[in-house]
ZALO-385440 format. One record per residue (C-alpha): residue number from 1; residue in one letter; x, y, z negated. Coordinates in steps of 0.001 Angstrom, whole numbers. Example, Ala and Ser with C-alpha at 12.3 -4.5 7.8 and 13.67 -1.06 7.14 Angstrom:
<marmis>
 seq type       X       Y       Z
   1    A   12300   -4500   -7800
   2    S   13670   -1060   -7140
</marmis>
This chain:
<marmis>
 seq type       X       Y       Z
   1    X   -4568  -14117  -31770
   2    X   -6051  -16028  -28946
   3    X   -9377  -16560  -29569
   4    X   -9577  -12730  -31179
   5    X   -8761  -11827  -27915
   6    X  -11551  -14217  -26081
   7    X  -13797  -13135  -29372
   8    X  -13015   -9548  -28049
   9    X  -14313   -9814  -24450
  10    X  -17085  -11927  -25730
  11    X  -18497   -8889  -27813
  12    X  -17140   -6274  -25644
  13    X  -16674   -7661  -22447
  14    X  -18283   -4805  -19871
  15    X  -16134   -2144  -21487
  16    X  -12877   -4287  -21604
  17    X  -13677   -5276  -17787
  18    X  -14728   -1531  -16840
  19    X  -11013    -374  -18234
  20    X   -9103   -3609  -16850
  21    X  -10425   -2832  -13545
  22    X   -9964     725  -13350
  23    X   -6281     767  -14845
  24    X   -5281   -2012  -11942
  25    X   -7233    -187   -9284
  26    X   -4954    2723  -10157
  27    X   -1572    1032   -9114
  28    X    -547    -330  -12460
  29    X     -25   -4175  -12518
  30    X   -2605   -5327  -15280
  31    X   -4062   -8114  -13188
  32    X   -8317   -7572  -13489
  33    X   -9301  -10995  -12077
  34    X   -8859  -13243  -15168
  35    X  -10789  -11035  -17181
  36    X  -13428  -11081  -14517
  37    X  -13192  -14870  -14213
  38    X  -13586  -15314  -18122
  39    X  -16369  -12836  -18274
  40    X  -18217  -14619  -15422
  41    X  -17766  -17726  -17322
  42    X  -19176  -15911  -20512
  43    X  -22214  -14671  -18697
  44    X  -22692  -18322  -17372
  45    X  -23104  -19315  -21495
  46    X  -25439  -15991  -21872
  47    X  -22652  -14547  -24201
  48    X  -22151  -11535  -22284
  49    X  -25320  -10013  -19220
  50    X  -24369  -10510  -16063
  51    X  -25195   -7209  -14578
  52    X  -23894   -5544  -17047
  53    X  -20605   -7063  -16043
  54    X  -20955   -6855  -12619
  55    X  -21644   -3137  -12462
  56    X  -18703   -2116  -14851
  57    X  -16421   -3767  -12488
  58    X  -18097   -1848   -9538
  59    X  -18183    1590  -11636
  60    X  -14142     938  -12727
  61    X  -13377     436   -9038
  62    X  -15200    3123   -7457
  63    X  -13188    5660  -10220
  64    X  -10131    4931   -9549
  65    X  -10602    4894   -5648
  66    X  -12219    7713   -5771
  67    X   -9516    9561   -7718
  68    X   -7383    8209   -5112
  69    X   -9532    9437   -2619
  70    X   -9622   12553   -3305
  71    X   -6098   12779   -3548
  72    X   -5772   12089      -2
  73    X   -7681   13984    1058
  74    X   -6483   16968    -493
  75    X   -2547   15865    -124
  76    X   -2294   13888    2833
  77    X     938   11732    3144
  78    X    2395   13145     219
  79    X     218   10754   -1531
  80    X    1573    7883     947
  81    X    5235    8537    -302
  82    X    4165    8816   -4050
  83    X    2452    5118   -3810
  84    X    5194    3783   -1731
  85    X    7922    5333   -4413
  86    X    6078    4255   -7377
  87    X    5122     625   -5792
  88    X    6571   -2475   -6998
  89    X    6011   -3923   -3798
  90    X    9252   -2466   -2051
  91    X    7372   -3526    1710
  92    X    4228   -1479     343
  93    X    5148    1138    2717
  94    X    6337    -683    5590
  95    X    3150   -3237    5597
  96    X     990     162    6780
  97    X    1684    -920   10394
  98    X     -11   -3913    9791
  99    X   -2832   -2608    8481
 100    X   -4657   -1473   11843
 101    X   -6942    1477   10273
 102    X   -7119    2878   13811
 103    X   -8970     515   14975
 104    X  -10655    -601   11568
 105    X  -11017    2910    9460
 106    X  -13616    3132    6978
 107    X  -14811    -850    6743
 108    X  -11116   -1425    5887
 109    X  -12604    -632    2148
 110    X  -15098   -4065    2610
 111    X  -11887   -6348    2340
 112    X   -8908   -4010     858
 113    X   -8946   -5750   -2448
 114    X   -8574   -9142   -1234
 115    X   -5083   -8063     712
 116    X   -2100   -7782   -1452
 117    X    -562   -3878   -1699
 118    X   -3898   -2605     483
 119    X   -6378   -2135   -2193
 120    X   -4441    1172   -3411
 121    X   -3408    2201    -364
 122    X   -6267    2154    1604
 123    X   -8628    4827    -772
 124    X   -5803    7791     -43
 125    X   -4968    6498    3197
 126    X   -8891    7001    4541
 127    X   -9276   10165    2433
 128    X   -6019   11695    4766
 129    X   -7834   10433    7708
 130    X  -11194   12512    7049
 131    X  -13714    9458    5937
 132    X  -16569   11590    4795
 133    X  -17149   11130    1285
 134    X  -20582    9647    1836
 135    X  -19067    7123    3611
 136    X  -16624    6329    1573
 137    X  -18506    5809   -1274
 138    X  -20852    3228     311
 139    X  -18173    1524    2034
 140    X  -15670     822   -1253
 141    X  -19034     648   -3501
 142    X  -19627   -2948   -1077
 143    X  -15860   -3910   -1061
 144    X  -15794   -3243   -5153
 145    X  -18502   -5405   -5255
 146    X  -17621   -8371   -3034
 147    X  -14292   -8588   -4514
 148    X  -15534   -8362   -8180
 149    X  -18770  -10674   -7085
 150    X  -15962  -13330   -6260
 151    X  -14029  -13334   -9491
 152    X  -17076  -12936  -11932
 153    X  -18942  -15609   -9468
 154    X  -15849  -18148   -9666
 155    X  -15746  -18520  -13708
 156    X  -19931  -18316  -13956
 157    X  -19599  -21417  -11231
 158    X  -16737  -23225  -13353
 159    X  -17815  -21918  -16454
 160    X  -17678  -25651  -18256
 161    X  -13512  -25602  -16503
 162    X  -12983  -21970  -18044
 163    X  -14933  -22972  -21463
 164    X  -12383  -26272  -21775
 165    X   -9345  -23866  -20741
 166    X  -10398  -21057  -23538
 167    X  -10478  -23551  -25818
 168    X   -6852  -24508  -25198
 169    X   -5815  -20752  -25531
 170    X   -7950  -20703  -28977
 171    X   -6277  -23658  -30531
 172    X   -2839  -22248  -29397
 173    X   -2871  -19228  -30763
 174    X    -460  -16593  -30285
 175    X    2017  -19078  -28824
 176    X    -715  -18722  -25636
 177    X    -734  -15187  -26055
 178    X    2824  -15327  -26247
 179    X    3525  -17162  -23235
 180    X     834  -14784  -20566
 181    X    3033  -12158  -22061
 182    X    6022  -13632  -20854
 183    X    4364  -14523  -17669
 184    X    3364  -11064  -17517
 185    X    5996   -9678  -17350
 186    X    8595  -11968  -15808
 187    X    5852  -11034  -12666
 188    X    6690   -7602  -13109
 189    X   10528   -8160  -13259
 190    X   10401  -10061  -10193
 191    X    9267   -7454   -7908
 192    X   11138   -4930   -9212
 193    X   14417   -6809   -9000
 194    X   12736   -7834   -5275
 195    X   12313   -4070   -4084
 196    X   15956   -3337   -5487
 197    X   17338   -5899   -3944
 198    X   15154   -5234    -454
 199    X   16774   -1528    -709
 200    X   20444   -2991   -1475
 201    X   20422   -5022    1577
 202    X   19571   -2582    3674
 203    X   21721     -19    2338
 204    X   23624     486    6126
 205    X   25893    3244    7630
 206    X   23216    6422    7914
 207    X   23316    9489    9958
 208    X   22042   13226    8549
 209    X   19959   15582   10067
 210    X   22460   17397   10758
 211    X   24936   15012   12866
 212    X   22010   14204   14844
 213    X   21319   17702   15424
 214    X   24824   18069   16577
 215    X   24716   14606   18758
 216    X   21496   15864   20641
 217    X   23684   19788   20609
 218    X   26519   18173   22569
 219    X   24388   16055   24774
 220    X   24943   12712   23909
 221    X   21424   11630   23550
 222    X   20857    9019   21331
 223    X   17337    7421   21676
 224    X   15389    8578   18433
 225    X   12695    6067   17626
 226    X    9681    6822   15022
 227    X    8966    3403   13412
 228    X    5657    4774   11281
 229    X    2569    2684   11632
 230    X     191    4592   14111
 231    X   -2506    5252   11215
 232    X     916    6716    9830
 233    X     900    9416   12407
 234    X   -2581    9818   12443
 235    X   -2060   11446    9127
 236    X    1543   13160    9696
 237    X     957   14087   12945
 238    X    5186   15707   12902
 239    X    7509   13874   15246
 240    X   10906   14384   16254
 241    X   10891   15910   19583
 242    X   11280   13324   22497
 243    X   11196   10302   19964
 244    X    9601    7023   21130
 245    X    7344    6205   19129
 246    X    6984    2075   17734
 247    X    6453     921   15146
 248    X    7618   -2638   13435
 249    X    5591   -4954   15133
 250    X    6106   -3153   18582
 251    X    9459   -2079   18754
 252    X   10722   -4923   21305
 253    X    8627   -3856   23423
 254    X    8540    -741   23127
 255    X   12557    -690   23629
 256    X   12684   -3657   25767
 257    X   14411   -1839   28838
 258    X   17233     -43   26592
 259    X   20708   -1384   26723
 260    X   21886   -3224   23670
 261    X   25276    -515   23544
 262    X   23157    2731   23426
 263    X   22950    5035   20249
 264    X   19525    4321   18202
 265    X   18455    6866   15431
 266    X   15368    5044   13542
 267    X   13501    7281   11537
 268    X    9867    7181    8961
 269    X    8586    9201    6252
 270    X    9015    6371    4037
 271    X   10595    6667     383
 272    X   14538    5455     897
 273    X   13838    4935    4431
 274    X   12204    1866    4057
 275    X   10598    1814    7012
 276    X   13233    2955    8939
 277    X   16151     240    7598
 278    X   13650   -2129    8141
 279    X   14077   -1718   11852
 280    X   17505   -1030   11710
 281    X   17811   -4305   10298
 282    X   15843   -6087   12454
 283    X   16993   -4236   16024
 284    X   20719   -5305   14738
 285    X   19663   -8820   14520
 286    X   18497   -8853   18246
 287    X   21841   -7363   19436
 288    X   21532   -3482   19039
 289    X   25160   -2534   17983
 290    X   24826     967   17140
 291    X   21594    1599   14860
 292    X   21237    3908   12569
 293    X   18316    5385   10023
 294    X   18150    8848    9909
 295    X   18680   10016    6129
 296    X   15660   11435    4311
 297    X   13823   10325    7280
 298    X   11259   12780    8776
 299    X   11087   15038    6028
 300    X   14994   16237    5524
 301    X   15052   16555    9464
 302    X   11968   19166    8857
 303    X   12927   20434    5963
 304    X   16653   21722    7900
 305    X   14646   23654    9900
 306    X   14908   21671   12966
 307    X   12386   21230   15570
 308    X    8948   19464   15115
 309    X    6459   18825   17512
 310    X    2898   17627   16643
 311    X     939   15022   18197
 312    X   -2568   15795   19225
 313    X   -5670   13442   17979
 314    X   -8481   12120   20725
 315    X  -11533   13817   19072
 316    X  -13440   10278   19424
 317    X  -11096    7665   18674
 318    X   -8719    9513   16459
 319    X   -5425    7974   18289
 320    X   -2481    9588   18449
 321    X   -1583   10633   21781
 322    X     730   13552   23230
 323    X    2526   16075   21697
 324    X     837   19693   21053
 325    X    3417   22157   20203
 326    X    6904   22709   19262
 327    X    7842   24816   15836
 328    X   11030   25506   15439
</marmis>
């Protein structure tokens, strides 16, 4: 079964890497870069052209971004919260404040494959943010390529390595087979079991929309804090009024002058509150005593009916700055 498989990408090896690309570039987790390697090898021995293989990767790449793309663009952070919900990386969410599109935007595309959970996030994420198409298809059209250049480049390097390790697949037969299936998808079962558990951990003591509503009514202020990554904002622009605003990697500062015994309400837009237990989590472990996420985040608190304000954008830079306006 082996070798019918190697036989297979020998005689069809730009289509197979055209489809392997584009269904992993989608979200799914069909790893693309040991069919790249192996083709690269192949092209090395003249069994399959090199361009040929090159540009199907590219072409599978730029789909699948594109569809992505477009999807920001047209949905905004809806599309966030489907990738972060579908994910089977349960910090796929959270890991947007370290991602720095603010300050990065459009060349983020040049090295979003190479980063773990960023190469789907990033094609939506830019699309929400306004990169003009143009732009966006040069940009991920030179990341596609220096990402797939590396793979194909590796196994036409150590083609003679790959050639020796084929081999061993060939004369193993489906037992090989057998085993990268197993491999597979014990991968797969790891990081589900690793989001569960992720989300059973922080399952904490939550407050609604509605007891906070009823907190800030009667005046006793808790401090509401908006953990979403800036480039987070910059395409949900809704905050709770009067929330601070930090996010994960700048929360002790941002709350470094508030008293360990006051109320904290941490809230994101995040899928289970990721985001937001996250930082619960973490402001516990430096001595908060009274945390709290806000159930259903963001969303339930706006979808109650309660008030929203809106930050405003600086035209130039595209940072998130003051508040506009107040909707009730």
């Amino acid at each position: 079964m082996a070798s019918q498989i190697i036989a297979l990408i020998a005689e069809y090896g730009a289509i197979l890497v055209f489809f392997n690309v584009m269904v992993e570039q989608a979200g799914l987790p069909v790893p693309a870069v040991p069919t790249l390697v192996v083709a690269g090898a192949l092209s090395a021995n003249g069994q399959l052209p090199l361009a040929a293989v090159v540009g199907a990767a590219v072409l599978g790449c730029l789909l699948s971004d594109l569809a992505w793309y477009w999807a920001g663009r047209r949905y905004g952070s809806g599309v966030m919260r489907t990738i972060c919900r579908i994910s089977l990386s349960p910090d796929s969410c959270v890991k947007q404040s370290e991602l720095r599109f603010q300050r990065w935007r459009g060349r983020v595309l040049l090295v979003a494959k190479f980063v773990p959970g960023l190469s789907t996030v990033a094609p939506p994420l830019v699309g929400a943010m306004g990169l003009r198409p143009w732009a966006f298809i040069v940009l991920d059209s030179a990341g596609s390529l220096i990402w797939a250049g590396a793979a194909i480049g590796l196994g036409y390097a150590f083609a003679a390595q790959i050639d020796h390790v084929l081999a061993l697949l060939s004369s193993a037969g489906t037992v090989a087979l057998e085993v990268l299936a197993v491999l597979l998808g014990l991968y797969i079962a790891a990081k589900w079991w690793q989001r569960r558990r992720l989300l059973r951990a922080l399952r904490m003591a939550r407050i609604t929309v509605d007891e906070l509503a009823e907190e800030v009514a009667s005046g006793k202020s808790p401090i509401v804090v908006d953990v979403r990554s800036t480039a987070a904002r910059l395409v949900d622009t809704r905050i709770i009024p009067g929330a601070l605003m930090a996010d994960l990697q700048g929360m002790e500062q941002a709350l470094r002058d508030v008293p360990t015994d006051r109320e904290l309400i941490i809230y994101c837009n995040c899928p289970n509150e990721a985001s937001a237990a996250v930082a619960a989590k973490a402001l516990m472990d430096r001595g908060y005593r009274h945390v709290r996420p806000l159930l259903g985040g963001l969303d339930a608190w706006d979808a109650a009916g309660y008030a929203i304000e809106h930050l405003a954008a600086e035209p130039e830079s595209g940072v998130v700055v003051v508040p506009t306006h107040t909707a009730a």
